[in-house]
PDB file with one MODEL, atoms N, CA, C and O in Angstrom:
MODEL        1
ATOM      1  N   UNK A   1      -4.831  22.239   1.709  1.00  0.00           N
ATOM      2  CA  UNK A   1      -4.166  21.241   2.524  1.00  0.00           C
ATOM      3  C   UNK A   1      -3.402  20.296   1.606  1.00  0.00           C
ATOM      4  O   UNK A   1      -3.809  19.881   0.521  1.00  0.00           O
ATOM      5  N   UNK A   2      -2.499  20.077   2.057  1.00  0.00           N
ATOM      6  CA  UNK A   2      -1.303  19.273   1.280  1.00  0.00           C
ATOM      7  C   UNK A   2      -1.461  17.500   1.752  1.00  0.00           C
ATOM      8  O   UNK A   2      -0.995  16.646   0.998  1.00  0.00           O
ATOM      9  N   UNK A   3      -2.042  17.171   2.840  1.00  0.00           N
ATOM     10  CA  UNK A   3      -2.289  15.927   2.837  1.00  0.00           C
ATOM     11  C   UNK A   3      -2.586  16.213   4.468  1.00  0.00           C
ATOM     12  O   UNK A   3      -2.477  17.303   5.031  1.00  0.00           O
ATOM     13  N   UNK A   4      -3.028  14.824   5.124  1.00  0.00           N
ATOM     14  CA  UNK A   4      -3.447  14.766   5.770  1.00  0.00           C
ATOM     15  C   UNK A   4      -3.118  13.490   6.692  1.00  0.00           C
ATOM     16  O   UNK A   4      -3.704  12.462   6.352  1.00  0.00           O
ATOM     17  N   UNK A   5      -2.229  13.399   7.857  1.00  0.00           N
ATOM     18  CA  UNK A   5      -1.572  12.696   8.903  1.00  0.00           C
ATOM     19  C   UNK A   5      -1.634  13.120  10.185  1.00  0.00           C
ATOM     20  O   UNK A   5      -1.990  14.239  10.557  1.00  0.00           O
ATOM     21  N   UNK A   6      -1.088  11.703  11.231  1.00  0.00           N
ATOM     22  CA  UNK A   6      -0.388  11.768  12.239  1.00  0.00           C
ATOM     23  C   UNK A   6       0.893  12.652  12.239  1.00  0.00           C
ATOM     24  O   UNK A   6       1.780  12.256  11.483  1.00  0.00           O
ATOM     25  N   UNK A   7       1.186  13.980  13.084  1.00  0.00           N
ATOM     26  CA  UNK A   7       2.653  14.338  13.249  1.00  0.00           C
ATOM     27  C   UNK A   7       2.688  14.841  14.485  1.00  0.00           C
ATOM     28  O   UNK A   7       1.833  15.552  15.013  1.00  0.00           O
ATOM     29  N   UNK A   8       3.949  14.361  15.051  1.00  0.00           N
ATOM     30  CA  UNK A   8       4.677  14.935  15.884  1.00  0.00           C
ATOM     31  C   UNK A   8       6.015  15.476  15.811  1.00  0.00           C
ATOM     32  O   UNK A   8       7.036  14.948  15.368  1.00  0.00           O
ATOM     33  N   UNK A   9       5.781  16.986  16.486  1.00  0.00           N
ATOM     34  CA  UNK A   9       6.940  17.744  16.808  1.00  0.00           C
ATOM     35  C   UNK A   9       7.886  17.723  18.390  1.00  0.00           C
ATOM     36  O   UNK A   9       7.374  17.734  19.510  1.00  0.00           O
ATOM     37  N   UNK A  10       9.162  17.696  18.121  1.00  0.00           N
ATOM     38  CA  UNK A  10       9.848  17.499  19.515  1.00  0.00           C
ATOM     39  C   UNK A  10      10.781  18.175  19.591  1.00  0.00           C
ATOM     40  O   UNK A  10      10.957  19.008  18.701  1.00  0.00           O
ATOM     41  N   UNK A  11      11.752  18.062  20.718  1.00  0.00           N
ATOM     42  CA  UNK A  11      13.050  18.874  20.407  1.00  0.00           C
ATOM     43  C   UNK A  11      13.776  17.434  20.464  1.00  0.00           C
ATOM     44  O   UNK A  11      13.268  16.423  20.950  1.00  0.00           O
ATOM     45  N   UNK A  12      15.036  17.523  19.889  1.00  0.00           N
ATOM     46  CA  UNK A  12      15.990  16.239  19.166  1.00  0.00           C
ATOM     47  C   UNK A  12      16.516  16.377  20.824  1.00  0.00           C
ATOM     48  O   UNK A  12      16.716  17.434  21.422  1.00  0.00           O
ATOM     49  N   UNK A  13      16.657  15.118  21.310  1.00  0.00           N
ATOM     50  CA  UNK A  13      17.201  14.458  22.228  1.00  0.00           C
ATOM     51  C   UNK A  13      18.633  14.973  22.782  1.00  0.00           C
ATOM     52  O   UNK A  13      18.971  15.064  23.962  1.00  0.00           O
ATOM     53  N   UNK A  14      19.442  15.309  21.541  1.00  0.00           N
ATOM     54  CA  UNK A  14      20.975  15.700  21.533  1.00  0.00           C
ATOM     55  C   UNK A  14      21.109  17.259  21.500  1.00  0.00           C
ATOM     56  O   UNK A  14      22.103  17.854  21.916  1.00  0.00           O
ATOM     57  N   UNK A  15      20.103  17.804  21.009  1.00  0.00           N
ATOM     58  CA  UNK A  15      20.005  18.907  20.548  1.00  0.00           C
ATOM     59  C   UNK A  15      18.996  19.468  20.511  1.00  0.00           C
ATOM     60  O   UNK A  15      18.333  19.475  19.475  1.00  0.00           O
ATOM     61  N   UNK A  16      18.636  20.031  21.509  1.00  0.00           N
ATOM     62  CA  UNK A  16      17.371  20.770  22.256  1.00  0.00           C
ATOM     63  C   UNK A  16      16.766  21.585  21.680  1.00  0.00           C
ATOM     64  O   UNK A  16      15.580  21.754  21.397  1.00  0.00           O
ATOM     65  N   UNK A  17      18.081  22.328  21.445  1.00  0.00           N
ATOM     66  CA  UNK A  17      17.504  24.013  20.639  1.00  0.00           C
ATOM     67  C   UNK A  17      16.847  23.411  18.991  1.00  0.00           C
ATOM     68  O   UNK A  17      16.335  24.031  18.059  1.00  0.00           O
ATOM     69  N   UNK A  18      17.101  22.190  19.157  1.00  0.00           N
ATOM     70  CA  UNK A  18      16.398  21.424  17.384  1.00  0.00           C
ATOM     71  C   UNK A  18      15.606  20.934  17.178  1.00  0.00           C
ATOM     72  O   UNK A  18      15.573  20.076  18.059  1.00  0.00           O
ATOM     73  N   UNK A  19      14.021  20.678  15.997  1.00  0.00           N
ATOM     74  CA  UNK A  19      13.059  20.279  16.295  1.00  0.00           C
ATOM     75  C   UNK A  19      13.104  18.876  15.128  1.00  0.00           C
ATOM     76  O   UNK A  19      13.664  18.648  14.056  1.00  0.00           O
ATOM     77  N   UNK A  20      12.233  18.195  15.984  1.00  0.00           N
ATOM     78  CA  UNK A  20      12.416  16.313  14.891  1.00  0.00           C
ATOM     79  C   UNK A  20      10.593  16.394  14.580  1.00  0.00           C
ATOM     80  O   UNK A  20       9.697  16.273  15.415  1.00  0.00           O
ATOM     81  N   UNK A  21      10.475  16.633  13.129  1.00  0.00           N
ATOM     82  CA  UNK A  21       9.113  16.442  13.103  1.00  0.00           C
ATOM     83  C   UNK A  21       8.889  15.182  12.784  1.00  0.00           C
ATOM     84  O   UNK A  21       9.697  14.782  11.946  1.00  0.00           O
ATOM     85  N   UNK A  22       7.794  14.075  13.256  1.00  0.00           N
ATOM     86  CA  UNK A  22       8.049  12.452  12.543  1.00  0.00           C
ATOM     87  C   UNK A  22       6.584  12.812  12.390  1.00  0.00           C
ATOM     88  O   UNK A  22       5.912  13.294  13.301  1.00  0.00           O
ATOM     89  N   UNK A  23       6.066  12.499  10.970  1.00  0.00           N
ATOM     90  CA  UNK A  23       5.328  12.197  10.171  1.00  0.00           C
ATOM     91  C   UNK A  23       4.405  10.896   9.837  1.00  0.00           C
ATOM     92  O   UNK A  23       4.723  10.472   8.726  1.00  0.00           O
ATOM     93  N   UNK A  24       3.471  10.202  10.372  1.00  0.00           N
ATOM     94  CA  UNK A  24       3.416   8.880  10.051  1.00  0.00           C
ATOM     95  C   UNK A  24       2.214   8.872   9.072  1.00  0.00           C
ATOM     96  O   UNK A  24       1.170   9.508   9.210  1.00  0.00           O
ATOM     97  N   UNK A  25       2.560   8.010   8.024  1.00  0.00           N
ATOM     98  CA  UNK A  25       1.764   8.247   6.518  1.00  0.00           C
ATOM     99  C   UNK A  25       2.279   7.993   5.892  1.00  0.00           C
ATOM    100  O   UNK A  25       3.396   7.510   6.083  1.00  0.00           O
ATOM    101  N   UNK A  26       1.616   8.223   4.507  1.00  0.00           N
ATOM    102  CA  UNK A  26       2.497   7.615   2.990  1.00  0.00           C
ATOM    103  C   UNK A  26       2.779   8.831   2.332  1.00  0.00           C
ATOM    104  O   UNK A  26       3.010   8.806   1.123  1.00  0.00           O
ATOM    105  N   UNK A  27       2.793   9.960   3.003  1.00  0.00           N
ATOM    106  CA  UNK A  27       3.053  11.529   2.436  1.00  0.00           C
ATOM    107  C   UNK A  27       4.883  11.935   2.274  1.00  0.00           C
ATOM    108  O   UNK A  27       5.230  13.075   2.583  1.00  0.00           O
ATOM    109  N   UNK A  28       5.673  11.178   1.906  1.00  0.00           N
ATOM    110  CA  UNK A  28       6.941  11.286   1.876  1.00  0.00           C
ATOM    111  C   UNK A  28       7.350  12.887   1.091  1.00  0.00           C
ATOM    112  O   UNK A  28       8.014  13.868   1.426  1.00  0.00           O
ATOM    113  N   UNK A  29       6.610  12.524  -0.009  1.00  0.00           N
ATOM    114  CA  UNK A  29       7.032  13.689  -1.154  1.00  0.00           C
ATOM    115  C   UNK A  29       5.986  14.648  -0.964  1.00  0.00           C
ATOM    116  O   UNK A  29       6.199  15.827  -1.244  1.00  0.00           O
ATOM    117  N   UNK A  30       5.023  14.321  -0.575  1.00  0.00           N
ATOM    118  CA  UNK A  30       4.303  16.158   0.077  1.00  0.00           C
ATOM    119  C   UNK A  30       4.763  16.708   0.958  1.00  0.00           C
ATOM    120  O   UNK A  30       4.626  17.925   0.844  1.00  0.00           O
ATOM    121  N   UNK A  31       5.424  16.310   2.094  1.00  0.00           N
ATOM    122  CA  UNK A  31       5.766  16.514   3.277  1.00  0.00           C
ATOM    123  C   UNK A  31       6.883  17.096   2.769  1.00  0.00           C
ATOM    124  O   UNK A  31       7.043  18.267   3.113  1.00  0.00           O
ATOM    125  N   UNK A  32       7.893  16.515   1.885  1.00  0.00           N
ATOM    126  CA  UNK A  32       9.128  17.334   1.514  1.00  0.00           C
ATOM    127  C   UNK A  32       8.931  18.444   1.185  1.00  0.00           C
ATOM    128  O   UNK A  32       9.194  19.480   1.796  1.00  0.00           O
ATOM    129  N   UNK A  33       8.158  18.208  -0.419  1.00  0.00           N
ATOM    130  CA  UNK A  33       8.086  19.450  -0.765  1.00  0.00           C
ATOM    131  C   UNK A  33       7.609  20.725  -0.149  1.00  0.00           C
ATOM    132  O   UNK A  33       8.058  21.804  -0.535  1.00  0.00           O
ATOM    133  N   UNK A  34       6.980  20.662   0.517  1.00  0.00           N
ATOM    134  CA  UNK A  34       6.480  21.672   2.097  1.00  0.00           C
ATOM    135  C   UNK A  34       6.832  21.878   2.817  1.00  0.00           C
ATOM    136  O   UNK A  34       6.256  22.848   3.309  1.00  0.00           O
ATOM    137  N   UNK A  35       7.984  21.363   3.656  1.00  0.00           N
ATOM    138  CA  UNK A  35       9.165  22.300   4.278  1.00  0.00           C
ATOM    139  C   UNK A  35      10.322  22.390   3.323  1.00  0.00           C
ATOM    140  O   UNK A  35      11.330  22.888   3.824  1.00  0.00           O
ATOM    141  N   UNK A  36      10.417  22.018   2.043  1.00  0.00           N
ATOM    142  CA  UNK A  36      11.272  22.877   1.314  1.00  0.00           C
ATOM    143  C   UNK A  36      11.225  23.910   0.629  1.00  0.00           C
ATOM    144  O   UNK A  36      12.206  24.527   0.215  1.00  0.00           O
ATOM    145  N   UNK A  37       9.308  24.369   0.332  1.00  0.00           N
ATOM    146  CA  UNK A  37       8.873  25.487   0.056  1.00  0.00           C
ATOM    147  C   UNK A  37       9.336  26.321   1.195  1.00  0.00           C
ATOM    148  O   UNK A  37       9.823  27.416   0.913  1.00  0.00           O
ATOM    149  N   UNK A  38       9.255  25.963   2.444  1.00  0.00           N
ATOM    150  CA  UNK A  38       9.449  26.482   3.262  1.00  0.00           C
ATOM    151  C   UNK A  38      10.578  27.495   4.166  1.00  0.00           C
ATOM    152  O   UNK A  38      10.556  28.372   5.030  1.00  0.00           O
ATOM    153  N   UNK A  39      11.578  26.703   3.305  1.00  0.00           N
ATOM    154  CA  UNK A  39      12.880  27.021   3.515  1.00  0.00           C
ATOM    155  C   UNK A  39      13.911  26.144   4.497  1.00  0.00           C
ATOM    156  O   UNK A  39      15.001  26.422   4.999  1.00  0.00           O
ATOM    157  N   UNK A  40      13.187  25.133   4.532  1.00  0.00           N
ATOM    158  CA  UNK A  40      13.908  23.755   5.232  1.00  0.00           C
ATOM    159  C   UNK A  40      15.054  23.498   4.293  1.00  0.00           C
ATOM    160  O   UNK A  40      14.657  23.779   3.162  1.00  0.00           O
ATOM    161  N   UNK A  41      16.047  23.171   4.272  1.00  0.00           N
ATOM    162  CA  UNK A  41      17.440  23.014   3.416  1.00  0.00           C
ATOM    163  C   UNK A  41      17.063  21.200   3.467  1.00  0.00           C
ATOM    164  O   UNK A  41      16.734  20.375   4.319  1.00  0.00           O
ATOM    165  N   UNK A  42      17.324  21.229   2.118  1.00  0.00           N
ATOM    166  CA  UNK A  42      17.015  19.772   1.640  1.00  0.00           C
ATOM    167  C   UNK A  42      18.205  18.097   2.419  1.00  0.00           C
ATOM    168  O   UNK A  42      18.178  16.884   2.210  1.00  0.00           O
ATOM    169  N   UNK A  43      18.932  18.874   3.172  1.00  0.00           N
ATOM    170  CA  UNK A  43      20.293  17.851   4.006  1.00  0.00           C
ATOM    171  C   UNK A  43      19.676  17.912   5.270  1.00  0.00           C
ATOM    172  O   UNK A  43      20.182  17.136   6.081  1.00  0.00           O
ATOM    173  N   UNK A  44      18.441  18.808   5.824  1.00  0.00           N
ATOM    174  CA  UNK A  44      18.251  18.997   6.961  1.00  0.00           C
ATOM    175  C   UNK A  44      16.969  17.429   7.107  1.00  0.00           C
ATOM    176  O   UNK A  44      16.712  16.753   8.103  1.00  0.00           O
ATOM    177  N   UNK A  45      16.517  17.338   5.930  1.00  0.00           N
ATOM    178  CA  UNK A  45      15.080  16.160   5.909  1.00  0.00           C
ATOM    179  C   UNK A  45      15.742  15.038   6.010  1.00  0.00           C
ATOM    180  O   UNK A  45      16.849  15.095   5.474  1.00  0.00           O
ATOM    181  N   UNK A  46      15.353  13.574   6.725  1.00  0.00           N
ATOM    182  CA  UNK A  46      15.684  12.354   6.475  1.00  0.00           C
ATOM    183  C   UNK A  46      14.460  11.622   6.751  1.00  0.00           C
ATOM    184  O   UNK A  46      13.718  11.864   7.704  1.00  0.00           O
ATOM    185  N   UNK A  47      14.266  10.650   5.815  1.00  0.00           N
ATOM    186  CA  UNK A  47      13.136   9.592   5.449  1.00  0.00           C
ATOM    187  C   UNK A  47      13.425   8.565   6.169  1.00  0.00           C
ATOM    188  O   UNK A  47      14.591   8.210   6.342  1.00  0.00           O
ATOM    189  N   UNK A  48      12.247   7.862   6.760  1.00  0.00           N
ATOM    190  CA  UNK A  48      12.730   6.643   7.885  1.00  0.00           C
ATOM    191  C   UNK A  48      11.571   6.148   7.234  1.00  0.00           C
ATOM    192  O   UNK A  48      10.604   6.849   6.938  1.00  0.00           O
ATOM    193  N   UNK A  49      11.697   4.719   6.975  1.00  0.00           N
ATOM    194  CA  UNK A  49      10.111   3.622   6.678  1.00  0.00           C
ATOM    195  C   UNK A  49      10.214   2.850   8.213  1.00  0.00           C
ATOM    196  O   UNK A  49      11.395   2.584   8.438  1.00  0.00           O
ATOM    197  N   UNK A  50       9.836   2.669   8.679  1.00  0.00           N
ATOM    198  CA  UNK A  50       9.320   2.175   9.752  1.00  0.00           C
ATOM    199  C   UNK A  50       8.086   0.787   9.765  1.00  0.00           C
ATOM    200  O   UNK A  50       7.802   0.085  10.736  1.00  0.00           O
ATOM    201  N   UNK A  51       7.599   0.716   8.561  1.00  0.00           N
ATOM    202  CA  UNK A  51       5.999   0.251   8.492  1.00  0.00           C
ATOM    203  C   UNK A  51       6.633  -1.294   8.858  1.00  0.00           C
ATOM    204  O   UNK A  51       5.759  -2.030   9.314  1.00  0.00           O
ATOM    205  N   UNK A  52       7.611  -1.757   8.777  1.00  0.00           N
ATOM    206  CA  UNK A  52       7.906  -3.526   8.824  1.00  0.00           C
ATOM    207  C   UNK A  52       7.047  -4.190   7.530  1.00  0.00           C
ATOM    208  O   UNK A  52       6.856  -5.400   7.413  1.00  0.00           O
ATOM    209  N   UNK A  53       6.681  -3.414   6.809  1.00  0.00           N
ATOM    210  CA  UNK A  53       5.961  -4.110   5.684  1.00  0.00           C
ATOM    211  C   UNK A  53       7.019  -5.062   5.054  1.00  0.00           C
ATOM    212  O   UNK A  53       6.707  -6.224   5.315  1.00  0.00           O
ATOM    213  N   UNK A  54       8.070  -4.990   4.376  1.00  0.00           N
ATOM    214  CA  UNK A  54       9.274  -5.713   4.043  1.00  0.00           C
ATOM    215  C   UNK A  54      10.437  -5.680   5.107  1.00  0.00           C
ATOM    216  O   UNK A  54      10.502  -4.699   5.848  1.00  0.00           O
ATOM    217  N   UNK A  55      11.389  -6.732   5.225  1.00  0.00           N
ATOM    218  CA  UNK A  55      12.231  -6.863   6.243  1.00  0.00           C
ATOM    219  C   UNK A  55      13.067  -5.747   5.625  1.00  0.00           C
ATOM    220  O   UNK A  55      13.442  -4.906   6.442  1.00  0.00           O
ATOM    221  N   UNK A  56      13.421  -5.565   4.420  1.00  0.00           N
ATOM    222  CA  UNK A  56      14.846  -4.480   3.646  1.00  0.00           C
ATOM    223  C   UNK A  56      14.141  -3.103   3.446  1.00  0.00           C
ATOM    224  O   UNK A  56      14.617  -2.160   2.814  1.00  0.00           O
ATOM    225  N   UNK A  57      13.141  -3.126   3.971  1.00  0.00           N
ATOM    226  CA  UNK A  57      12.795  -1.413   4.196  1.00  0.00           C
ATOM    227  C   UNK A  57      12.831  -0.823   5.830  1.00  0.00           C
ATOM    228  O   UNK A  57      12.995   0.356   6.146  1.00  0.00           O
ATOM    229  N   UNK A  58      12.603  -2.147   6.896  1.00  0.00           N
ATOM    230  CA  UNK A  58      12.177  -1.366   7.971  1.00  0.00           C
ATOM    231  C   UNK A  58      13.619  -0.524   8.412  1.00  0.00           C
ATOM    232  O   UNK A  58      14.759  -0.909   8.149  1.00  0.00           O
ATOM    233  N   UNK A  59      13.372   0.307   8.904  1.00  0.00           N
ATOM    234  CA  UNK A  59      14.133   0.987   9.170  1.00  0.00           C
ATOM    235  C   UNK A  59      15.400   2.367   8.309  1.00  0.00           C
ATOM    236  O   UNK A  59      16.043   3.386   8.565  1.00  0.00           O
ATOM    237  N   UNK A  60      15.060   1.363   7.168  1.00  0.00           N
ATOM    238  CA  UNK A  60      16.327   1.942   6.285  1.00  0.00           C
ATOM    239  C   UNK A  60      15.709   3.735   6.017  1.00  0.00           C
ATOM    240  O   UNK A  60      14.593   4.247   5.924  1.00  0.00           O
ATOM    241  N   UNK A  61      16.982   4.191   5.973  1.00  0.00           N
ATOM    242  CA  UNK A  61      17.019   5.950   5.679  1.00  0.00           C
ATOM    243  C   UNK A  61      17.460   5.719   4.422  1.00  0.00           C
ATOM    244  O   UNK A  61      18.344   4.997   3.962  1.00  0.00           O
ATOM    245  N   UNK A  62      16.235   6.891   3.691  1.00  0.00           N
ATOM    246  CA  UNK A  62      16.305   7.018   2.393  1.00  0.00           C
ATOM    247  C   UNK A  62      16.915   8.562   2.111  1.00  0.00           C
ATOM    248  O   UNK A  62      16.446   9.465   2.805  1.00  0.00           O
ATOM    249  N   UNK A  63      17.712   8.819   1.342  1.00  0.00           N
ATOM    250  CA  UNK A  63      18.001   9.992   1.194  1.00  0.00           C
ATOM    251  C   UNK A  63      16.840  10.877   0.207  1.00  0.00           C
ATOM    252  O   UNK A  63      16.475  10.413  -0.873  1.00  0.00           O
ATOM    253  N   UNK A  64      16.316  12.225   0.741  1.00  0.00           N
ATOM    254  CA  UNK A  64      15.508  12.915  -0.086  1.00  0.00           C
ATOM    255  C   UNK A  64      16.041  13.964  -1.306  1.00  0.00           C
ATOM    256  O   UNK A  64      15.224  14.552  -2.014  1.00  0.00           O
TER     257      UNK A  64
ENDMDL
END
């Protein structure tokens, strides 16, 4: 096991036939590296912080 979280899978709102996995945890870089073993294309992942821990993180997209 590569770590251990909350996840949910959906289909993207805009795009049905597409799935949005959201992750909640501090597993950023396990989680990558595991659907990029996978064959997930590295433009397909985007990082969201969400936690409100700092005002200049909530929300911001980090590129992986």
């Amino acid at each position: 096991m590569a770590c251990a979280s909350s996840t949910n899978v959906q289909p993207i709102s805009r795009k049905p036939e597409l799935k949005q996995i959201m992750v909640q945890g501090e597993h950023v870089k396990a989680v990558t590296e595991y659907l990029i073993a996978r064959g997930i294309q590295v433009q397909w992942i985007e990082v969201m912080n969400r936690t409100g821990g700092k005002k200049t993180q909530t929300g911001k997209r980090t590129p992986v």
